[in-house]
C-alpha positions as CSV (number, residue, x, y, z in Angstrom):
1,X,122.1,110.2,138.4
2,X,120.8,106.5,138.8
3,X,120.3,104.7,135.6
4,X,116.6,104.1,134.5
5,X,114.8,101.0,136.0
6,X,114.3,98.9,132.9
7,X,110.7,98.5,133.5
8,X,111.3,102.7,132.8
9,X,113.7,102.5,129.5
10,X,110.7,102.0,126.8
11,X,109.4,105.3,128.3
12,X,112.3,106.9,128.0
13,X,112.8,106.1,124.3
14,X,109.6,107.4,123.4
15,X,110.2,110.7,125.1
16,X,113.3,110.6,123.3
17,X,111.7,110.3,119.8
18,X,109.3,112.7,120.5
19,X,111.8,115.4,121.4
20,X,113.5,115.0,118.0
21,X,110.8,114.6,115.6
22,X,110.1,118.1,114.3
23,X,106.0,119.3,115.2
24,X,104.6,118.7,111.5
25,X,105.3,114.8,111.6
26,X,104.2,114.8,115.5
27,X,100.8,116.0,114.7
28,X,100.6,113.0,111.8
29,X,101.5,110.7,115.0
30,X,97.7,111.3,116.0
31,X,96.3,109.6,113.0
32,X,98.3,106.4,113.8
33,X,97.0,103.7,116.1
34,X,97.9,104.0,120.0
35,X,99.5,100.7,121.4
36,X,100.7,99.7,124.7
37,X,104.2,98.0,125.3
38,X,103.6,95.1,127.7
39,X,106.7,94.6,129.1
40,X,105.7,91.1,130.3
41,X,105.9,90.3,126.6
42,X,108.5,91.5,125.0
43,X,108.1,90.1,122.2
44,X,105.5,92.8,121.1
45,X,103.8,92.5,118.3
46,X,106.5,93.6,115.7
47,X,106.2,97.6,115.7
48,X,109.1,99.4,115.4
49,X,109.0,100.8,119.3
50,X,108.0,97.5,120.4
51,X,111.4,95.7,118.4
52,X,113.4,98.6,119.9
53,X,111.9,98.5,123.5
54,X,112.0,94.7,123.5
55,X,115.6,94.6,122.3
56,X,117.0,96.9,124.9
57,X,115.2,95.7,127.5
58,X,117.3,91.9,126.3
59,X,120.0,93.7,126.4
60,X,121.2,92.9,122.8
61,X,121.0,96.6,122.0
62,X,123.3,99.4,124.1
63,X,122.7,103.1,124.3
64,X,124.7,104.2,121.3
65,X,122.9,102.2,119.0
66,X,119.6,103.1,120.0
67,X,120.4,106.5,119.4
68,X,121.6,106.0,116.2
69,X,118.5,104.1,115.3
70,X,116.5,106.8,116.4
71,X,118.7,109.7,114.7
72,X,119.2,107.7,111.1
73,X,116.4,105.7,111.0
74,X,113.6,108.0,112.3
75,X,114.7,111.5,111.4
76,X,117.2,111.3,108.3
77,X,116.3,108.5,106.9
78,X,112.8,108.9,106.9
79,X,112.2,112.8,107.8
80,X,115.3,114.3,105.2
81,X,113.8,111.8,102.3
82,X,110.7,112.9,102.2
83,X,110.8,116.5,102.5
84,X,113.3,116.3,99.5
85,X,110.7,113.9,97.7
86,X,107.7,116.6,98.6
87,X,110.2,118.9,96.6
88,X,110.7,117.2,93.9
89,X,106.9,116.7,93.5
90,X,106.0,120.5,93.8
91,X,108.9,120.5,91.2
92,X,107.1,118.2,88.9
93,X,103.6,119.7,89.4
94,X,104.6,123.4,88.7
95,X,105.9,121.9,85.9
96,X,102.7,120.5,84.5
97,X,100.2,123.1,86.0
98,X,97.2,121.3,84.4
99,X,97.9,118.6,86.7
100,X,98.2,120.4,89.8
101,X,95.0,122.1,88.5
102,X,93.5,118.2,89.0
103,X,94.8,117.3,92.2
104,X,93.3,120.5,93.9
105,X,90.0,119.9,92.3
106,X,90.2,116.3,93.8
107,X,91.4,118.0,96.8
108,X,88.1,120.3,97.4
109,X,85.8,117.1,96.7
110,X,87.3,114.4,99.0
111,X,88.5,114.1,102.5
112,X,89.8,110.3,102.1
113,X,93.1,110.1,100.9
114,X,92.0,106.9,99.7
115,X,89.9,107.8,96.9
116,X,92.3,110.3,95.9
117,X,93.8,109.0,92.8
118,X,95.5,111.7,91.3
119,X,97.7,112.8,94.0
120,X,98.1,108.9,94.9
121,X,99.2,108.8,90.9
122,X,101.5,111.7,91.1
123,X,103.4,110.3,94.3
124,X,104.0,107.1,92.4
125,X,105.0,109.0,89.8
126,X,107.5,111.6,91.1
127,X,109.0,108.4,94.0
128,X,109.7,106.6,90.3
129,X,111.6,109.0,88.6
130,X,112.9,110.9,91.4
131,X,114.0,108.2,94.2
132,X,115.8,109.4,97.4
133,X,119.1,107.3,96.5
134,X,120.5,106.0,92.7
135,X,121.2,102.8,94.2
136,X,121.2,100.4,97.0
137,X,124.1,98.0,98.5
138,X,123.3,94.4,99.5
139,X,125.7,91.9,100.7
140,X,125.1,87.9,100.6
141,X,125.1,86.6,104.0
142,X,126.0,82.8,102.8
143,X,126.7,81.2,99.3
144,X,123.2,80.9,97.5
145,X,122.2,80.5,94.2
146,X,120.4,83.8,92.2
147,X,118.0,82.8,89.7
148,X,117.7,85.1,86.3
149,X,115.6,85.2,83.4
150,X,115.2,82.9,80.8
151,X,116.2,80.4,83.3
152,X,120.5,81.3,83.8
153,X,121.5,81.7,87.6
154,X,124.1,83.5,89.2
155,X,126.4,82.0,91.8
156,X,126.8,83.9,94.6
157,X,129.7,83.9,97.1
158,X,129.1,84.4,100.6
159,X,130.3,88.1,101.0
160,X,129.6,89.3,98.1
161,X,128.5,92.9,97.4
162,X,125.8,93.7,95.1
163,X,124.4,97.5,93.4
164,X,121.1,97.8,92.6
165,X,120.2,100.2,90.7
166,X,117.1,101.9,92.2
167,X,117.0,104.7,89.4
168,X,117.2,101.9,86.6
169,X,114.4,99.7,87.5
170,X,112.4,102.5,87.9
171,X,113.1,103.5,84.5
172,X,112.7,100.4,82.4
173,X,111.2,101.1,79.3
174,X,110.3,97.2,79.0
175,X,108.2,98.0,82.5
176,X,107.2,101.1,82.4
177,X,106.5,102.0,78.6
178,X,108.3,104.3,75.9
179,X,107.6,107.2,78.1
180,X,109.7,106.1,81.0
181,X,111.7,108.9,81.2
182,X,108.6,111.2,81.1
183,X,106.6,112.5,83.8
184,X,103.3,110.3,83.4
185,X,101.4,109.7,86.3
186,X,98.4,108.4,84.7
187,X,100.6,104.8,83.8
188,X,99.6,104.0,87.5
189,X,96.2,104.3,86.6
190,X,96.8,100.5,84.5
191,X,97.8,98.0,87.7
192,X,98.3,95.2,85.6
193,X,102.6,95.3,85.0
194,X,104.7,92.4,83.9
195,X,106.9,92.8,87.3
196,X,106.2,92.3,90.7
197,X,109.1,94.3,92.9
198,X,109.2,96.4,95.9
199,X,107.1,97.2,98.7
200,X,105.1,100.5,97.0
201,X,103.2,100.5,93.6
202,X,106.0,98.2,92.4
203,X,109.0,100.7,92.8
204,X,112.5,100.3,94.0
205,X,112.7,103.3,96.1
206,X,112.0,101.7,99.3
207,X,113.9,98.7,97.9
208,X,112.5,95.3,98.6
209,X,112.0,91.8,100.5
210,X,112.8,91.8,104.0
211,X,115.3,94.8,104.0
212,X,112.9,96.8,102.1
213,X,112.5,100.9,104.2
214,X,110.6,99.9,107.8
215,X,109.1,103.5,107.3
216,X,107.9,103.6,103.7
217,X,103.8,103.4,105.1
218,X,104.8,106.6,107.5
219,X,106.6,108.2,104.7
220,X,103.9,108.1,101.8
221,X,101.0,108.9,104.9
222,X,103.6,112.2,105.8
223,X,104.0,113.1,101.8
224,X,100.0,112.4,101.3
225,X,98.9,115.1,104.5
226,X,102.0,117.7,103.6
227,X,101.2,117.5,100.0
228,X,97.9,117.9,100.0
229,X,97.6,121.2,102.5
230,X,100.8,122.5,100.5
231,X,98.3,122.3,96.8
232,X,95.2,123.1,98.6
233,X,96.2,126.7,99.6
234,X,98.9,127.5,97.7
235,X,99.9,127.6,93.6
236,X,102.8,126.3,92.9
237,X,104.8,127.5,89.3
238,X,108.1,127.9,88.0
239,X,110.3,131.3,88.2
240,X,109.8,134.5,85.5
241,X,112.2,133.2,82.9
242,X,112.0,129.3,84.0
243,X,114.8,127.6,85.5
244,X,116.7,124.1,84.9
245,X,116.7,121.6,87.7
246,X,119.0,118.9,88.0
247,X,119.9,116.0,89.9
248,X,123.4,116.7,92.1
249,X,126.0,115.0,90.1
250,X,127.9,112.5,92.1
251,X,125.9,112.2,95.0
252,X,124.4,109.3,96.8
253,X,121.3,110.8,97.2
254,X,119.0,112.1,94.2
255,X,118.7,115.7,95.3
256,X,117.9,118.6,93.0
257,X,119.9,121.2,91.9
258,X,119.7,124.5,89.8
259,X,122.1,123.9,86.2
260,X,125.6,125.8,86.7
261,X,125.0,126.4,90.6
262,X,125.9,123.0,91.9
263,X,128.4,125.0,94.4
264,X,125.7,127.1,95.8
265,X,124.2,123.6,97.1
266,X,120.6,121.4,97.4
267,X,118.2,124.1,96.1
268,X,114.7,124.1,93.8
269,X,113.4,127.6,93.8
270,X,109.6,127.8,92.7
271,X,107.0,130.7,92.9
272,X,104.4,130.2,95.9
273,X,100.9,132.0,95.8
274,X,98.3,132.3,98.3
275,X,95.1,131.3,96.9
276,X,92.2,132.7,98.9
């Protein structure tokens, strides 16, 4: 079989995409705006297809890497995280029924997800103290100069590896209040914090500056339309007898699971009912 023309490539990588992304986040693909790659300028207009279409047809990426963007970056990276962060939400809502109770009441009298401050608030909320990952790893790519607080710096050595701690910052008590380890979505109801970090409601959990996620506006669009069918026509509440949900011990991503059942894997059972 000939190889594509490269006047053909772009095409084929959306076709690709579209063949892997599972229907629910398809049909969200409507709501986005429709562009057209110029291949005349392939410089774009700094979309993620464009950057991709633009870079292959340069030549500076090959086939394998595409695919692994598309695979990592596209489905597990930004498909797996959310459906585990919807979970942990339903989690937190059966939790605090009187909550849920509010959300679908804001549900029933609004259609804009922007004027939807409750379910905005509990998706802050549950991203902070449930992120997809404990930490994130960043390495220096020349000697520079890191300044701290009370004016100290840090030297920093070309190379050099750095943690941060996603799960910490998000639970600051200095930041966040006395209640940081508490389920409180109504502190995103005061703006006015003494830190500025992050690319979402001032949270780590699509880290930050120019490596920050490249999907976090697609993820929180995915979360708001899932989320709010999933509360709309269905009750969400915790098993007969309740049940105790933990985070998977030693494992880079904050998935739940239930106390003294680790082996049995990823899993946070909840009772479901239809509501007419």
């Amino acid at each position: 079989m000939p190889a594509p023309s490269p006047t053909r490539q772009p095409e084929l990588i959306l076709v690709t995409l579209m063949r892997m992304l599972p229907y629910s986040v398809l049909g969200l693909l409507r709501l986005a705006p429709i562009r057209e790659i110029h291949v005349q300028t392939p410089e774009g207009d700094g979309d993620t297809v464009n950057i991709l279409a633009g870079a292959c047809l340069a030549g500076k990426m090959q086939d394998d890497e595409i695919e692994a963007q598309l695979m990592f970056t596209f489905v597990t990276a930004e498909h797996e995280t959310s459906s585990t962060s919807i979970s942990w939400l339903l989690y937190e809502l059966a939790v605090h029924p009187e909550y849920q109770s509010r959300i679908r009441a804001e549900l029933k009298q609004s259609n804009d997800y922007n004027s939807m401050p409750f379910l905005d608030a509990a998706i802050k909320e549950s991203l902070r103290l449930h992120p997809n990952v404990h930490s994130l790893m960043r390495t220096a790519p020349h000697d520079d100069i890191l300044p701290l607080s009370e004016g100290k710096t840090l030297v920093v050595p070309k190379g050099q590896t750095f943690t941060c701690s996603v799960y910490l910052y998000n639970c600051l008590p200095s930041l966040w209040g006395d209640d940081a380890e508490g389920w409180n979505p109504a502190r995103f109801f005061n703006t006015t914090l003494s830190v500025s970090l992050g690319v979402y409601a001032n949270l780590m959990a699509f880290g930050a500056g120019p490596r920050s996620c490249i999907g976090w506006r697609f993820a929180i669009m995915e979360t708001q339309t899932i989320l709010s069918n999933l509360i709309l026509h269905f009750e969400f509440s915790l098993p007969e007898g309740g049940v105790k949900i933990l985070q998977f011990p030693g494992s880079p991503a904050v998935v739940p699971i239930v106390k003294g059942k680790a082996h049995l894997g990823s899993q946070l059972p909840l009772r479901v009912r239809a509501l007419t």
